[in-house]
C-alpha positions in Angstrom: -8.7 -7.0 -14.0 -7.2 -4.3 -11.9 -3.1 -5.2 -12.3 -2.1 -5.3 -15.9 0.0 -2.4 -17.3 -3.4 -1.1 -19.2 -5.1 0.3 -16.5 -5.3 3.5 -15.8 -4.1 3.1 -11.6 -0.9 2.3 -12.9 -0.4 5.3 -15.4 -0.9 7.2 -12.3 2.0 6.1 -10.1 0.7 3.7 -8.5 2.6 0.7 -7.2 3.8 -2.0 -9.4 4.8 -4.9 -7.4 1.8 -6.4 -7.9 1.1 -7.6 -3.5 -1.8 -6.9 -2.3 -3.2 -4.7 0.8 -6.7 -5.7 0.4 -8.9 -4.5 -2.4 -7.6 -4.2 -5.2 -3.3 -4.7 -5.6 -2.9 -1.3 -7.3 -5.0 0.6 -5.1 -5.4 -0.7 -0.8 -9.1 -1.5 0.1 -10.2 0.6 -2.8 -12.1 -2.2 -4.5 -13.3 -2.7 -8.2 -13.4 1.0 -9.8 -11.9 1.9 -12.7 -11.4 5.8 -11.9 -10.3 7.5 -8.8 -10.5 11.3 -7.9 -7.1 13.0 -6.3 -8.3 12.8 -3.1 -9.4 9.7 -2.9 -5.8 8.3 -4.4 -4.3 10.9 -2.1 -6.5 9.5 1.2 -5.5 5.9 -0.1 -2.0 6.4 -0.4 -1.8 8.3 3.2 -3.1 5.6 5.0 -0.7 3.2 3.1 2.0 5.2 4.1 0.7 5.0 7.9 0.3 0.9 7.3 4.0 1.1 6.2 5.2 3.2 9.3 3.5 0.7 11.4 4.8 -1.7 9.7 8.4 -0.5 10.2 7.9 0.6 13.9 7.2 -3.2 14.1 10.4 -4.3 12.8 12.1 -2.0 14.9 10.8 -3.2 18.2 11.4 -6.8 17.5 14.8 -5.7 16.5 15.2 -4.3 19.6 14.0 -6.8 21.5 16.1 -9.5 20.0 19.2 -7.7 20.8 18.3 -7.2 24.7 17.9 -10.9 24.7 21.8 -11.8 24.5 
């Protein structure tokens, strides 16, 4: 079980909200582990961080192209 308030992803920061990014809901595409190094939560969290950017670049554009259409 990789969610519950026990395990040791969420003592580390991690994200609680409990959605899911593939893998594992506390940690993107990282899988079943218990234990992560720095740098692989660091890598993890990076290229979350890019997903989100993405993400919101996404918004912006269909923002954008929603207001030219009136």
């Amino acid at each position: 079980m990789c969610c519950d308030e026990t395990s040791f992803r969420h003592g580390a920061g991690m994200h609680r909200s409990g959605h899911a990014h593939g893998g594992c809901c506390c940690h993107p595409g990282l899988g079943e582990r218990r234990f992560w190094t720095k740098e692989e939560i660091i890598k993890e969290l990076e290229g979350y961080l890019e997903q989100l950017r993405a993400e919101a670049r996404g918004v912006e554009e269909e923002i954008a192209r929603l207001k030219s259409q009136t």
